[in-house]
mmCIF file of the C-alpha atoms, coordinates in Angstrom:
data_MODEL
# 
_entry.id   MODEL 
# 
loop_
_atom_site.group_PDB 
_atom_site.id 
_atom_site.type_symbol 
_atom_site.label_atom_id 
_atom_site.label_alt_id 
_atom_site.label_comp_id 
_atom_site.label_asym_id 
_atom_site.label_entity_id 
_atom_site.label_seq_id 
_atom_site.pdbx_PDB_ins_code 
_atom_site.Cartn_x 
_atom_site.Cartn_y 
_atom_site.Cartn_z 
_atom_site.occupancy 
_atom_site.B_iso_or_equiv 
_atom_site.pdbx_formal_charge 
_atom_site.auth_seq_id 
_atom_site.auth_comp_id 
_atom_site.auth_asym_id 
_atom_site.auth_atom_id 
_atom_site.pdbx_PDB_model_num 
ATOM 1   C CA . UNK A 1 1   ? -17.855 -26.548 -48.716 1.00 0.00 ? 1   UNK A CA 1 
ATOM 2   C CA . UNK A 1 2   ? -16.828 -24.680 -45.538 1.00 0.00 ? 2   UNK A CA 1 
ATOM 3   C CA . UNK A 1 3   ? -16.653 -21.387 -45.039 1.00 0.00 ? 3   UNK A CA 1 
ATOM 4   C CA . UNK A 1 4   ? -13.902 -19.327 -43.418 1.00 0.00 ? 4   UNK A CA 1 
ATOM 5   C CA . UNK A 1 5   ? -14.775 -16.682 -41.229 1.00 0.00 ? 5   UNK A CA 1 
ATOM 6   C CA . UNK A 1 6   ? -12.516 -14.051 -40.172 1.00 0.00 ? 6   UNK A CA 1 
ATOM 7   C CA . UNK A 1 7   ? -12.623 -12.688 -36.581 1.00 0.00 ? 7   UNK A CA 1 
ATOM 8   C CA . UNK A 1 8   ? -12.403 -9.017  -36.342 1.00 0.00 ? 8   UNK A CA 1 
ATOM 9   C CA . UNK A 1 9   ? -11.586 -7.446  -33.154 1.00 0.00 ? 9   UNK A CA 1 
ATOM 10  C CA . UNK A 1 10  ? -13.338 -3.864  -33.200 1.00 0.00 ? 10  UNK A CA 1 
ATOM 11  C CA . UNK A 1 11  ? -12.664 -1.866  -29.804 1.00 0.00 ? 11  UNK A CA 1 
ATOM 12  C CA . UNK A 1 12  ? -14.059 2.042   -29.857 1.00 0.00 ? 12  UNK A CA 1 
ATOM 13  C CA . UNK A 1 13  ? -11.487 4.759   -29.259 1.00 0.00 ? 13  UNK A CA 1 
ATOM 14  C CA . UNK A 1 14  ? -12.623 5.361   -26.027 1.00 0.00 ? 14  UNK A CA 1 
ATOM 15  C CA . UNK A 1 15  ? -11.886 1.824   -24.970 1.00 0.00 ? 15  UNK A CA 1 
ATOM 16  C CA . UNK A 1 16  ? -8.424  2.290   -26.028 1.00 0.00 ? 16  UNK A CA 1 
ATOM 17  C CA . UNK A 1 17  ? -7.979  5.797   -24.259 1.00 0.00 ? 17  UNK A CA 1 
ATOM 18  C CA . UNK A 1 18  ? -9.861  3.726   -20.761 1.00 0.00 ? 18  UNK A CA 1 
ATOM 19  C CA . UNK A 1 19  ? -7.207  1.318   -21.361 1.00 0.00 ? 19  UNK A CA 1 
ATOM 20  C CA . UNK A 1 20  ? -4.244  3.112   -22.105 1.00 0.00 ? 20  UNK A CA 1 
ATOM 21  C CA . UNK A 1 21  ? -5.281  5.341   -18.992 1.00 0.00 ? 21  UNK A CA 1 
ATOM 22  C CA . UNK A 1 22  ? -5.225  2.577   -16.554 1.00 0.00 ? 22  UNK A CA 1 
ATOM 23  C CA . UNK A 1 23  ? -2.038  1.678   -18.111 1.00 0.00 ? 23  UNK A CA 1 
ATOM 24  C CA . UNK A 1 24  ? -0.374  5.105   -17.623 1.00 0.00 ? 24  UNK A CA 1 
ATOM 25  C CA . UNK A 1 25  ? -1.958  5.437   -14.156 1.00 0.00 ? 25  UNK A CA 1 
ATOM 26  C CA . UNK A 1 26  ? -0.370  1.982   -12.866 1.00 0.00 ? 26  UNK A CA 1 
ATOM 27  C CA . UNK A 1 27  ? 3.364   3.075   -14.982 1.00 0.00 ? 27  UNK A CA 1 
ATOM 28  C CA . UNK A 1 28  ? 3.527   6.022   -13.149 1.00 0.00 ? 28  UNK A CA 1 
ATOM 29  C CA . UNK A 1 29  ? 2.885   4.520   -9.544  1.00 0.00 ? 29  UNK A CA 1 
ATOM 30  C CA . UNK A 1 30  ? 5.007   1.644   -10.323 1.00 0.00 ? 30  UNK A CA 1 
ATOM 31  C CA . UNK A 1 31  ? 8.224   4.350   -11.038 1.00 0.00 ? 31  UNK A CA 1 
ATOM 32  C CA . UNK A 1 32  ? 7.269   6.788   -7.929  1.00 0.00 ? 32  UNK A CA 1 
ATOM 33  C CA . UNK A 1 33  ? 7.299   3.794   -5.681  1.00 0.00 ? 33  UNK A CA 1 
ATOM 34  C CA . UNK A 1 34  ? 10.106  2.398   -6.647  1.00 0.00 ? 34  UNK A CA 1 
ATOM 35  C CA . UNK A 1 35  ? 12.054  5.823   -6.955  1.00 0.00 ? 35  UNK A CA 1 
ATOM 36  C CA . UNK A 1 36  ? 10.786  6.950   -3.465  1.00 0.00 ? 36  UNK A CA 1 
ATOM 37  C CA . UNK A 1 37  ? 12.048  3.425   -2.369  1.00 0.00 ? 37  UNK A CA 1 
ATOM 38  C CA . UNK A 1 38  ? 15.562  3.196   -3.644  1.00 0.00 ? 38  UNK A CA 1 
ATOM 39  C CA . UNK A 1 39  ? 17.107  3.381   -0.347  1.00 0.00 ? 39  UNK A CA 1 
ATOM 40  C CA . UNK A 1 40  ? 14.854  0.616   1.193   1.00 0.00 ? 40  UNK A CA 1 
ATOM 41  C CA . UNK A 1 41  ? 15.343  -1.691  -1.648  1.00 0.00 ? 41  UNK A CA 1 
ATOM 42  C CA . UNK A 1 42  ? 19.442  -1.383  -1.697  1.00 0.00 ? 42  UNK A CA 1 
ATOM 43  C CA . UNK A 1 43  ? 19.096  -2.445  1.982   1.00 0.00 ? 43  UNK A CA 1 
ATOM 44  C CA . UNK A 1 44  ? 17.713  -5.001  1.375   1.00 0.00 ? 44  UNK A CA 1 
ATOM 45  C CA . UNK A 1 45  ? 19.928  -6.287  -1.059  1.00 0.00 ? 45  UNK A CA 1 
ATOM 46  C CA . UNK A 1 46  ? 22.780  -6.088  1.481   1.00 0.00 ? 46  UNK A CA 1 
ATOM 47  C CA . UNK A 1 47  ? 20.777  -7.316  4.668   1.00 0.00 ? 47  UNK A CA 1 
ATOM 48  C CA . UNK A 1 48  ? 18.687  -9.893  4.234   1.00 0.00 ? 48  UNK A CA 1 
ATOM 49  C CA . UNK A 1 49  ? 17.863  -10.309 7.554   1.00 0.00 ? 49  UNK A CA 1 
ATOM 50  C CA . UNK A 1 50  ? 16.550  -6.814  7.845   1.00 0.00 ? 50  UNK A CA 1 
ATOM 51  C CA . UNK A 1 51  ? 14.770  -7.258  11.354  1.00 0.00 ? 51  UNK A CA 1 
ATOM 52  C CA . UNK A 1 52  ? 18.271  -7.845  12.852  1.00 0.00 ? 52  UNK A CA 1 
ATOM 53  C CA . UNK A 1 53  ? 19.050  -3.809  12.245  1.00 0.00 ? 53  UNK A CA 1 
ATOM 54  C CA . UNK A 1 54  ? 16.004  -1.931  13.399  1.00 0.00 ? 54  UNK A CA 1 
ATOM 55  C CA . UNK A 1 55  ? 17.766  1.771   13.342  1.00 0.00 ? 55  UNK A CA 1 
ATOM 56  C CA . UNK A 1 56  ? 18.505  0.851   9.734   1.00 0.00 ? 56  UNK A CA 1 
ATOM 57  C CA . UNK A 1 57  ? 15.225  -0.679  8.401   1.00 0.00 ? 57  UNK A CA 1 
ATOM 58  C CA . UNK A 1 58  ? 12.856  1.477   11.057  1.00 0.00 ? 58  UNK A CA 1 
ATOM 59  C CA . UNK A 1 59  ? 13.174  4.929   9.657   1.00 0.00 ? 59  UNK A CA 1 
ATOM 60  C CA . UNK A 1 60  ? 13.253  3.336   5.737   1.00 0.00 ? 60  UNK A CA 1 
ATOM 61  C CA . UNK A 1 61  ? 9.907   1.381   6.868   1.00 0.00 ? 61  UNK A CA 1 
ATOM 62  C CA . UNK A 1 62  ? 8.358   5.055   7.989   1.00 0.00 ? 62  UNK A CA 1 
ATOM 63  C CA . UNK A 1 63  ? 9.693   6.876   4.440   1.00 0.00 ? 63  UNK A CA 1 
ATOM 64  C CA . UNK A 1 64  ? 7.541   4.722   2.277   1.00 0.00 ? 64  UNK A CA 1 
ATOM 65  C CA . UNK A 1 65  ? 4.684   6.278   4.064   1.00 0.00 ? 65  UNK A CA 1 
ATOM 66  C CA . UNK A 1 66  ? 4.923   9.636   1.914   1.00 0.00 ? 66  UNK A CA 1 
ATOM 67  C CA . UNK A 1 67  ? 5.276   7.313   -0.954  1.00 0.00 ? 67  UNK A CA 1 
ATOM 68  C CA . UNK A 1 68  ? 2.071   4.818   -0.423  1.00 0.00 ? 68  UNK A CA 1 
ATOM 69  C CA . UNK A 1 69  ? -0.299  8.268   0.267   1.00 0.00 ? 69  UNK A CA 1 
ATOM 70  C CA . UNK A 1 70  ? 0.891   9.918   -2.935  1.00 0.00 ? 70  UNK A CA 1 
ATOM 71  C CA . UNK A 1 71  ? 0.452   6.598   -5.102  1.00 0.00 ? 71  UNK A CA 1 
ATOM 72  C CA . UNK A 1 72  ? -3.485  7.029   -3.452  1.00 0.00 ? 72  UNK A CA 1 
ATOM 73  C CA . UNK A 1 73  ? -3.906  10.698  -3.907  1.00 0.00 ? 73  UNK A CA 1 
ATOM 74  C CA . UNK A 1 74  ? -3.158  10.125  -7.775  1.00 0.00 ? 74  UNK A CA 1 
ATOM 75  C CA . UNK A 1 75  ? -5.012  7.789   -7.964  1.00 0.00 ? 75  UNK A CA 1 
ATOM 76  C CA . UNK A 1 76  ? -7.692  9.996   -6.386  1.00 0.00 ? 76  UNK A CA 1 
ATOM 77  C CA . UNK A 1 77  ? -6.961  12.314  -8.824  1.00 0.00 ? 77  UNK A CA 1 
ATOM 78  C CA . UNK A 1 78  ? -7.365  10.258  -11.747 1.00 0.00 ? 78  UNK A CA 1 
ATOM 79  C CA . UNK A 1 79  ? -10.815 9.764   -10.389 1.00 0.00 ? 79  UNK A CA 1 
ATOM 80  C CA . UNK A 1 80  ? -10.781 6.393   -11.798 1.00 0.00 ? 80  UNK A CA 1 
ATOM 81  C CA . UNK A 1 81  ? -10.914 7.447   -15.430 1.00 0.00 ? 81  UNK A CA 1 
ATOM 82  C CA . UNK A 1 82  ? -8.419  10.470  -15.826 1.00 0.00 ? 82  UNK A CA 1 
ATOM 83  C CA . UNK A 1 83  ? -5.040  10.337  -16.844 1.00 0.00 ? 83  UNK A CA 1 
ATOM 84  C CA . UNK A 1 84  ? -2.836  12.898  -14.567 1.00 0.00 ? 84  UNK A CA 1 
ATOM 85  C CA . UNK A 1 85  ? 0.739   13.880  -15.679 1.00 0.00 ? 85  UNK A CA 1 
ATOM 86  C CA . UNK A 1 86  ? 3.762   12.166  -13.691 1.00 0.00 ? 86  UNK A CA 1 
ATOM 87  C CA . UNK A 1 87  ? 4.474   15.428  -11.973 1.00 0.00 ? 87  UNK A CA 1 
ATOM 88  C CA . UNK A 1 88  ? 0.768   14.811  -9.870  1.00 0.00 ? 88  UNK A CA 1 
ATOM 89  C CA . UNK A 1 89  ? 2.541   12.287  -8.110  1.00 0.00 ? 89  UNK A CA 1 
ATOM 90  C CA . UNK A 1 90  ? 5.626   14.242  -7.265  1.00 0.00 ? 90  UNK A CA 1 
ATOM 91  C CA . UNK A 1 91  ? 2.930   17.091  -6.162  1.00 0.00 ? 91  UNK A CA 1 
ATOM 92  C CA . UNK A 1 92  ? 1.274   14.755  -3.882  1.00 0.00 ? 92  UNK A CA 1 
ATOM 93  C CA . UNK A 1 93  ? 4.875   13.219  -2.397  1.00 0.00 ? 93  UNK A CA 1 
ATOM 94  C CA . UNK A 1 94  ? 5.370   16.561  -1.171  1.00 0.00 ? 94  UNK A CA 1 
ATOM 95  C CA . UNK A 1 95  ? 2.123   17.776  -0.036  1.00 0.00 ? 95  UNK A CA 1 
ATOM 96  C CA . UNK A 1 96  ? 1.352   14.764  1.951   1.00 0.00 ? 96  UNK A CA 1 
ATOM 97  C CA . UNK A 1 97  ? 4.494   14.029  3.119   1.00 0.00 ? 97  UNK A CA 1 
ATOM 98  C CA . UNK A 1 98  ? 4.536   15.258  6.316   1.00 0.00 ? 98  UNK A CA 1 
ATOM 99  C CA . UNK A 1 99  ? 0.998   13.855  7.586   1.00 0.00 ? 99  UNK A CA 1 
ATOM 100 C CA . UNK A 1 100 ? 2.031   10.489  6.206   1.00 0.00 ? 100 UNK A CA 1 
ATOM 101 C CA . UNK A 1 101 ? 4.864   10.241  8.193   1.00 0.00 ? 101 UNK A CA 1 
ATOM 102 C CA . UNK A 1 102 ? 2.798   11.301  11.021  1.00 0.00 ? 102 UNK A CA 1 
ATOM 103 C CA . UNK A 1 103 ? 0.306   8.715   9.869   1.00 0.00 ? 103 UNK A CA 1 
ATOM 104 C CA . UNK A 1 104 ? 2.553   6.069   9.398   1.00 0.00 ? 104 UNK A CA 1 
ATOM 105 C CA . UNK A 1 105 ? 4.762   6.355   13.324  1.00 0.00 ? 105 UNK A CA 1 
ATOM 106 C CA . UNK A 1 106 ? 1.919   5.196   15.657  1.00 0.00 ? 106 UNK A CA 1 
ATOM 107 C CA . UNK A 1 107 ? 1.140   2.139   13.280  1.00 0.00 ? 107 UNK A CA 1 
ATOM 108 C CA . UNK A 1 108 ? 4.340   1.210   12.018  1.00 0.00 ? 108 UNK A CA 1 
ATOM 109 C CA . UNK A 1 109 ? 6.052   1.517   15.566  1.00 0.00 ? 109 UNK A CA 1 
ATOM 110 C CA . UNK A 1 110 ? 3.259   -0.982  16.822  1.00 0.00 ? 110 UNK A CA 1 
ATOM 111 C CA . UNK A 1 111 ? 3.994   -3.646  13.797  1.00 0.00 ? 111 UNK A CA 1 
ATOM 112 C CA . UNK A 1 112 ? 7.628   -3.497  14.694  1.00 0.00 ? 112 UNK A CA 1 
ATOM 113 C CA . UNK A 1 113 ? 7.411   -3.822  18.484  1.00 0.00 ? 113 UNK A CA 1 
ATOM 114 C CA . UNK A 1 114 ? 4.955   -6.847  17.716  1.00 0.00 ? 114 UNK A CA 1 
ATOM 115 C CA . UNK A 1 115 ? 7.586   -8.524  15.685  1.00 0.00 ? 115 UNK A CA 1 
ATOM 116 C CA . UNK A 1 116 ? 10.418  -8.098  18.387  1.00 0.00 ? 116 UNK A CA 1 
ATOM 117 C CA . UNK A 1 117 ? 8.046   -9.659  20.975  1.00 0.00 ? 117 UNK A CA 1 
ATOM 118 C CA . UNK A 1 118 ? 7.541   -12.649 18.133  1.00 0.00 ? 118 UNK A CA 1 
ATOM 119 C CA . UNK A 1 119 ? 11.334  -13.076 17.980  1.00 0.00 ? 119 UNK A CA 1 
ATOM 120 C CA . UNK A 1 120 ? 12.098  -12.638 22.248  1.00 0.00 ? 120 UNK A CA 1 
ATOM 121 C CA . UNK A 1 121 ? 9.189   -14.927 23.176  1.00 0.00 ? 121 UNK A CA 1 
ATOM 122 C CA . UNK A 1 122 ? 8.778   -17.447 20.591  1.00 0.00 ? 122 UNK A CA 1 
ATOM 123 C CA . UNK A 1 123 ? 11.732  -19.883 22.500  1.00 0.00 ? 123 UNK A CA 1 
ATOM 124 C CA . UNK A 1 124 ? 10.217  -19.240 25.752  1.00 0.00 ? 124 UNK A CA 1 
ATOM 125 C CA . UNK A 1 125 ? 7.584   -20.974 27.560  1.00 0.00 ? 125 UNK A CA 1 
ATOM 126 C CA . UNK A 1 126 ? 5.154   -17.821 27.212  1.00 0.00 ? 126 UNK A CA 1 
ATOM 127 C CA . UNK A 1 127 ? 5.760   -18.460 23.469  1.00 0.00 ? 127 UNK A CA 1 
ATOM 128 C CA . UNK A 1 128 ? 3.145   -20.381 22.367  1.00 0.00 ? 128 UNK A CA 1 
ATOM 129 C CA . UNK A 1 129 ? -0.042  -17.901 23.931  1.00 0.00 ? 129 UNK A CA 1 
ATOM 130 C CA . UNK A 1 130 ? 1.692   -14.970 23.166  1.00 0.00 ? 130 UNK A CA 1 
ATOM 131 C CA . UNK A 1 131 ? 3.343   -15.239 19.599  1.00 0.00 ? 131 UNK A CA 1 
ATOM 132 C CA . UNK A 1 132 ? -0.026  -15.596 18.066  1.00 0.00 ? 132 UNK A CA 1 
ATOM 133 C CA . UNK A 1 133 ? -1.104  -12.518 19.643  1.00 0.00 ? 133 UNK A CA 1 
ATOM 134 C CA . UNK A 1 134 ? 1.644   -10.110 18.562  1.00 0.00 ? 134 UNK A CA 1 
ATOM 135 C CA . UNK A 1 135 ? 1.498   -11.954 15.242  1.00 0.00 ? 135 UNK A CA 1 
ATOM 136 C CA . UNK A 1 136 ? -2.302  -10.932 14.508  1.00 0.00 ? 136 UNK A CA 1 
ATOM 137 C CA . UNK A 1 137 ? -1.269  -7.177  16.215  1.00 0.00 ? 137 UNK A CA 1 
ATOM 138 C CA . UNK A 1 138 ? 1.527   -6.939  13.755  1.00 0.00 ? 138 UNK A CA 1 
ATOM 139 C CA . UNK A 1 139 ? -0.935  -7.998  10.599  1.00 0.00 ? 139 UNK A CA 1 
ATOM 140 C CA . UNK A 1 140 ? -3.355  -5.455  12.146  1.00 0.00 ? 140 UNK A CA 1 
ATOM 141 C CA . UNK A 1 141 ? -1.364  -3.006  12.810  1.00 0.00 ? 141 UNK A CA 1 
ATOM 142 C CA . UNK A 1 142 ? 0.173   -2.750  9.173   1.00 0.00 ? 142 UNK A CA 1 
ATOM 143 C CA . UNK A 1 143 ? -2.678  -2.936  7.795   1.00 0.00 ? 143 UNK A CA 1 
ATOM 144 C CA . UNK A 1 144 ? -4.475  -0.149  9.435   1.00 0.00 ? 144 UNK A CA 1 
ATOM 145 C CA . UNK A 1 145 ? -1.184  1.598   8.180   1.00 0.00 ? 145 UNK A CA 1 
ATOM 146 C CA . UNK A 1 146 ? -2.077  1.139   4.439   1.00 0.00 ? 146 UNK A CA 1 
ATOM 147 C CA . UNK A 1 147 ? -5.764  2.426   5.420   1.00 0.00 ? 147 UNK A CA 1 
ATOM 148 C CA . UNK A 1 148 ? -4.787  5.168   7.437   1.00 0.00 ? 148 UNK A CA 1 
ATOM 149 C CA . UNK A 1 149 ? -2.360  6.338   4.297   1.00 0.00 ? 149 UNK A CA 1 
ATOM 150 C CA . UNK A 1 150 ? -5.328  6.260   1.686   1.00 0.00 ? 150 UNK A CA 1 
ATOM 151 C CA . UNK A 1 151 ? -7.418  8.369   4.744   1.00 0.00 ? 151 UNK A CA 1 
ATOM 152 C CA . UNK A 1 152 ? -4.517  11.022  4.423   1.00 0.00 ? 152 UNK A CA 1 
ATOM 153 C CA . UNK A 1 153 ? -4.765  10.853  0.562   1.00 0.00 ? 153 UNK A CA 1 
ATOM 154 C CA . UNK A 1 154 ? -8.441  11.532  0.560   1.00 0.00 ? 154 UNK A CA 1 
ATOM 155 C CA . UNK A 1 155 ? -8.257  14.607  3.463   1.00 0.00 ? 155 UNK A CA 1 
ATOM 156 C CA . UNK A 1 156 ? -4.737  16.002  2.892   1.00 0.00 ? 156 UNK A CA 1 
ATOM 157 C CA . UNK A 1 157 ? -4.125  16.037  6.753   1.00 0.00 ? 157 UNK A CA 1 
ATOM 158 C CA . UNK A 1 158 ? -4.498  13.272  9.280   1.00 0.00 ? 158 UNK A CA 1 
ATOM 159 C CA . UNK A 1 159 ? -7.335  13.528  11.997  1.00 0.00 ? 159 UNK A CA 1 
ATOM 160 C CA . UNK A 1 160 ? -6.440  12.499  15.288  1.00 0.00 ? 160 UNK A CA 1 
ATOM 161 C CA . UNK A 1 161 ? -9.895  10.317  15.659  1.00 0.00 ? 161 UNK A CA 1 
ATOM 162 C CA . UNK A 1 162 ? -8.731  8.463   12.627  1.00 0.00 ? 162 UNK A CA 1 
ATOM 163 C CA . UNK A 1 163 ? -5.749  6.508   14.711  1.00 0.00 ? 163 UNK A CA 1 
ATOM 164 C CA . UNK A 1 164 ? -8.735  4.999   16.957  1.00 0.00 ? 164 UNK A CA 1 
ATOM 165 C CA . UNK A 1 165 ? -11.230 4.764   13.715  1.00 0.00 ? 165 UNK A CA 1 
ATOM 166 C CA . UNK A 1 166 ? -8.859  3.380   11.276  1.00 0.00 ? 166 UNK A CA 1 
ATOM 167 C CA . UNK A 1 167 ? -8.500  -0.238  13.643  1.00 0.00 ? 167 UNK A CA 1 
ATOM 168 C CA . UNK A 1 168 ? -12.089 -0.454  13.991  1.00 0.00 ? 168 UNK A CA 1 
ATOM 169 C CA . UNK A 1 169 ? -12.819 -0.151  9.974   1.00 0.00 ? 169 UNK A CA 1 
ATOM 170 C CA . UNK A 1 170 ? -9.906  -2.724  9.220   1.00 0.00 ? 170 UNK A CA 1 
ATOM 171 C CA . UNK A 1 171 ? -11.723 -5.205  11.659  1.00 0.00 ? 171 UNK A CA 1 
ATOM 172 C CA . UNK A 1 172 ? -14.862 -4.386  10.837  1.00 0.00 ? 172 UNK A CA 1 
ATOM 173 C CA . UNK A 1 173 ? -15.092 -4.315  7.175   1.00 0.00 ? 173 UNK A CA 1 
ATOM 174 C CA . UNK A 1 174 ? -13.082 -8.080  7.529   1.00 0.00 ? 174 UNK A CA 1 
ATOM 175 C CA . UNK A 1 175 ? -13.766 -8.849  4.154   1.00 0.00 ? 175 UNK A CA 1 
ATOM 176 C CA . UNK A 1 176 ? -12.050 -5.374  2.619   1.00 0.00 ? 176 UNK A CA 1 
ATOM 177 C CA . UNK A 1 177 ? -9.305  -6.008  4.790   1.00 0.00 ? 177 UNK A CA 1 
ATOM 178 C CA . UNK A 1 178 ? -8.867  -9.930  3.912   1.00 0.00 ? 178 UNK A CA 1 
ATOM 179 C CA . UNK A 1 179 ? -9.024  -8.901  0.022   1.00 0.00 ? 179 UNK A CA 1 
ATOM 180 C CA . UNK A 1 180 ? -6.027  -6.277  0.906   1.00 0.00 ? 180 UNK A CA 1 
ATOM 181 C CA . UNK A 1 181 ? -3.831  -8.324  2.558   1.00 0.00 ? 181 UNK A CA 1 
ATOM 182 C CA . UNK A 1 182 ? -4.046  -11.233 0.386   1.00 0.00 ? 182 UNK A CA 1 
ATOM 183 C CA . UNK A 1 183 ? -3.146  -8.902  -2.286  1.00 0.00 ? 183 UNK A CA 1 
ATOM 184 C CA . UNK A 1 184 ? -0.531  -6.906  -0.858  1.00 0.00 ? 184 UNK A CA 1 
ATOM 185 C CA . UNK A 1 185 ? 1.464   -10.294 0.907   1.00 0.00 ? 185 UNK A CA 1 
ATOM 186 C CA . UNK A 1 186 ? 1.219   -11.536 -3.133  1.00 0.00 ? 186 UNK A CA 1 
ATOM 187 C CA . UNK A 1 187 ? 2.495   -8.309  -4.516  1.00 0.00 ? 187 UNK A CA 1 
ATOM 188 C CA . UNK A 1 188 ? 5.877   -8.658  -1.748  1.00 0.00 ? 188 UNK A CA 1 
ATOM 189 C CA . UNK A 1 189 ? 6.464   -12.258 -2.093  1.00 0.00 ? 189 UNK A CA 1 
ATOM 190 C CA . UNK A 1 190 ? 5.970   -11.806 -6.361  1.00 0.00 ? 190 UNK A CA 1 
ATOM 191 C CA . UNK A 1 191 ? 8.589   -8.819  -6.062  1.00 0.00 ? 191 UNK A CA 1 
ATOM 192 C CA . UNK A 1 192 ? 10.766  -11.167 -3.912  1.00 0.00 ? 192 UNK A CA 1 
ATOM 193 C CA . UNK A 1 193 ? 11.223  -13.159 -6.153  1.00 0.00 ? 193 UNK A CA 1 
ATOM 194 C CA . UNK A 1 194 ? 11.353  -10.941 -9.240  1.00 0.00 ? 194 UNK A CA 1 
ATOM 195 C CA . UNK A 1 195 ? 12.162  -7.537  -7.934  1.00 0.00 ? 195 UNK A CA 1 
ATOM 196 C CA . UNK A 1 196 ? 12.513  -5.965  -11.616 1.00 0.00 ? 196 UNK A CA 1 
ATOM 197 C CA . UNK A 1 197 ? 9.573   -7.207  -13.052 1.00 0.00 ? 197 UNK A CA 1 
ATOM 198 C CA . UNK A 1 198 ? 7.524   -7.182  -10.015 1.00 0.00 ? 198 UNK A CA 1 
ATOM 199 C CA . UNK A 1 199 ? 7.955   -3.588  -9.463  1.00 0.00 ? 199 UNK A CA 1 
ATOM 200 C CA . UNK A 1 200 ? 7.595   -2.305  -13.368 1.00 0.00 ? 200 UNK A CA 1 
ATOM 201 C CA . UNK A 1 201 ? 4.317   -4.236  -13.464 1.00 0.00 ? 201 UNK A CA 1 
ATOM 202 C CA . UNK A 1 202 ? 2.786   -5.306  -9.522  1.00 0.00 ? 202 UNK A CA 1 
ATOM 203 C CA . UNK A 1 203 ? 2.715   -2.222  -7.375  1.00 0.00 ? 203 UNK A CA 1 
ATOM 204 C CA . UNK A 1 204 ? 0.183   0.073   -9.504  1.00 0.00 ? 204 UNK A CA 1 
ATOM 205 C CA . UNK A 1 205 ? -2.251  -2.943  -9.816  1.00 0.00 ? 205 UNK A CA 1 
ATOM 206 C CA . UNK A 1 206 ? -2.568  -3.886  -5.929  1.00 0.00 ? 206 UNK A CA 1 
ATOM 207 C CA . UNK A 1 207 ? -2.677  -0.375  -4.620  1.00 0.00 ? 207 UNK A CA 1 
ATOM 208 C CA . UNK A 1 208 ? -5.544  0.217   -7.228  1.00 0.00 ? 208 UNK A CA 1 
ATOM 209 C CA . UNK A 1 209 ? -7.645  -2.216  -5.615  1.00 0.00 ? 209 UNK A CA 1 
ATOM 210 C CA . UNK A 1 210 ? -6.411  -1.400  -2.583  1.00 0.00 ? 210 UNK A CA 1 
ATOM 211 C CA . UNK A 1 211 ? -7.392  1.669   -3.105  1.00 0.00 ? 211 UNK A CA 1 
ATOM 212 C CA . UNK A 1 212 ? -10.816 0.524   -4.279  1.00 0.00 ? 212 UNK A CA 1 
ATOM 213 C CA . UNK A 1 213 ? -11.610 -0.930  -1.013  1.00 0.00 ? 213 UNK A CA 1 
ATOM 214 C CA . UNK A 1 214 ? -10.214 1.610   1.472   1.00 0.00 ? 214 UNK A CA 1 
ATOM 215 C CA . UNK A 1 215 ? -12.532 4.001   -0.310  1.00 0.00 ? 215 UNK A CA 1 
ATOM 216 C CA . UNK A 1 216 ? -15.661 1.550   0.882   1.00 0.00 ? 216 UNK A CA 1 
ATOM 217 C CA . UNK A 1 217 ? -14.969 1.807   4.348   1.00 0.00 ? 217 UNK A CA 1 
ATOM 218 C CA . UNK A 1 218 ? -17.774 4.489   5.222   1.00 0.00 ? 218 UNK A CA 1 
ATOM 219 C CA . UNK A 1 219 ? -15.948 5.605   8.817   1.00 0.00 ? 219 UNK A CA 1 
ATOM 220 C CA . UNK A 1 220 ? -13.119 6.786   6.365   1.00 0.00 ? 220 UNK A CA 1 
ATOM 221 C CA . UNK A 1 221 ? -15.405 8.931   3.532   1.00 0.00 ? 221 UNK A CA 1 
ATOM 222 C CA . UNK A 1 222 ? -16.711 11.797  5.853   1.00 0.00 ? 222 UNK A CA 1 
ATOM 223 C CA . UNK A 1 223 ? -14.602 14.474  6.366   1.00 0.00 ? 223 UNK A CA 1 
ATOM 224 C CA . UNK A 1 224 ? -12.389 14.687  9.974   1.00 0.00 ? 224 UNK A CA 1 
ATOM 225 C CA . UNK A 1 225 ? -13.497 17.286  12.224  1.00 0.00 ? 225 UNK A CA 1 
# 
């Protein structure tokens, strides 16, 4: 004779609080994201080229700034574990929204006059030397914009040391910085494709590991003077 055993899945309250946490944590970045964002994403939907309207796209690139440092200041203040009520994100969108724009200019302004040397040179005969330089100056420069943003989250102001410091901690901590954009290009392309159900479930869960590994870079954990 065999015998039938029954699997019993036992998980402690606290597991289900830790869980339900991370859940409400990644809900609530997922809606102030997307409700900062509105704007940006309904352009989209009627341009799809949007790099043929800078004045259009530019100042929507530089609002989700405010948006990206208050998704990392919550999650700051969740310290990993806590649960903080939707209205800690609104707080943060408006405390930090002022050095996250300032944050976000210098980068942002470099990524996009990268791309419009991309599109003037890449028919010409300095094309092929130049291209992939603005092309690695554009990846750089964004992504120094994400890091610079979690900075701001951590301090509450922006330091002007950090716009030289930031650069040097992307390239230096390569590995961080490979993890992060792997992640974040993902996250666009998967909300591309499926912009309701990417951005009710994919936004939350990037930035958290994004988060993660900004918070490793040791030039960005002491405090600015």
């Amino acid at each position: 004779m065999t015998r039938s055993t029954r699997v019993r899945l036992n998980v402690a309250y606290g597991s289900w609080d830790l869980i339900w946490s991370h859940v409400h944590r990644i809900l609530v970045i997922n809606l102030g994201i997307t409700a900062a964002n509105l704007p940006l994403l309904a352009a989209l939907q009627l341009y799809h080229h949007p790099w043929r309207h800078p004045l259009l796209f530019g100042p929507l690139l530089l609002l989700t700034g405010p948006s990206l440092a208050a998704a990392f200041a919550y999650l700051d203040e969740a310290g990993g574990e806590g649960q903080p009520p939707v209205r800690a994100y609104l707080r943060a969108y408006t405390r930090l929204f002022r050095p996250a724009l300032l944050a976000s200019g210098p980068y942002l302004l470099a990524a996009c006059v990268a791309v419009a040397d991309v599109v003037m040179l890449r028919a010409t005969p300095l094309g092929p030397p130049l291209v992939p330089m603005a092309a690695v100056v554009t990846v750089l420069a964004l992504l120094s914009h994400v890091v610079a943003l979690a900075h701001v989250a951590g301090h509450g102001t922006v330091a002007r040391r950090a716009f030289a410091l930031v650069p040097f901690a992307v390239v230096r901590h390569w590995f961080l910085t490979l993890v992060n954009l792997v992640l974040l290009t993902a996250g666009l392309l998967l909300v591309n494709q499926a912009p309701l159900l990417g951005l009710a479930v994919l936004p939350g869960c990037v930035l958290s590991v994004v988060w993660h590994n900004c918070r490793s870079m040791p030039l960005l954990t002491t405090t600015p003077g």
